[in-house]
C-alpha positions, 0 to 999 in steps of 0.5 A, spaced: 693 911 565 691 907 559 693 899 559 693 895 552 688 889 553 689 883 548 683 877 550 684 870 548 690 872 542 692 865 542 695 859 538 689 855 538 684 861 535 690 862 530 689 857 522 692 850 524 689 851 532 685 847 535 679 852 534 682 855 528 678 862 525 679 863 518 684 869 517 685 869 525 692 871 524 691 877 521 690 880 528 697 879 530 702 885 525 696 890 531 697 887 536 705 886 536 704 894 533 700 896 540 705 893 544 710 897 541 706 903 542 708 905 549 703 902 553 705 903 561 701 897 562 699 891 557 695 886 560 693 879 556 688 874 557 687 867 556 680 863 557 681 855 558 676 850 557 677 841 560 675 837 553 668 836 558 666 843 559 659 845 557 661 851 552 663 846 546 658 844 542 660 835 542 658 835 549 651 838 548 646 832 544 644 836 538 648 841 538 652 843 532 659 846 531 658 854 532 651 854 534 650 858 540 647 854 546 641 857 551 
């Protein structure tokens, strides 16, 4: 059995989102066209974080945008 799996293809990571990556909708012509391949199973994953949560870098003194924590 194979099973399409597609992590955090979101709005947010898309140019304009909130934590926008640069060209990040480049993704979206591969993902529509695997979706369209015949998968038995797709399966699509969202990761969500409250504004206070550890992961970003405003709720850490010092730490810069991008920088990766300990």
């Amino acid at each position: 059995m194979k099973a399409l799996i597609l992590v955090d293809l979101q709005n947010d990571f898309l140019p304009g989102g909130a934590l926008a990556v640069s060209k990040g909708d480049e993704v979206l012509p591969v993902a529509v066209k695997m979706m369209k391949a015949g998968f038995k199973h797709i399966i699509a994953t969202q990761d969500w974080h409250p504004a206070n949560h550890g992961s970003f870098a405003s709720n850490n003194a010092g730490a810069k945008v991008g920088s990766m924590g300990k």
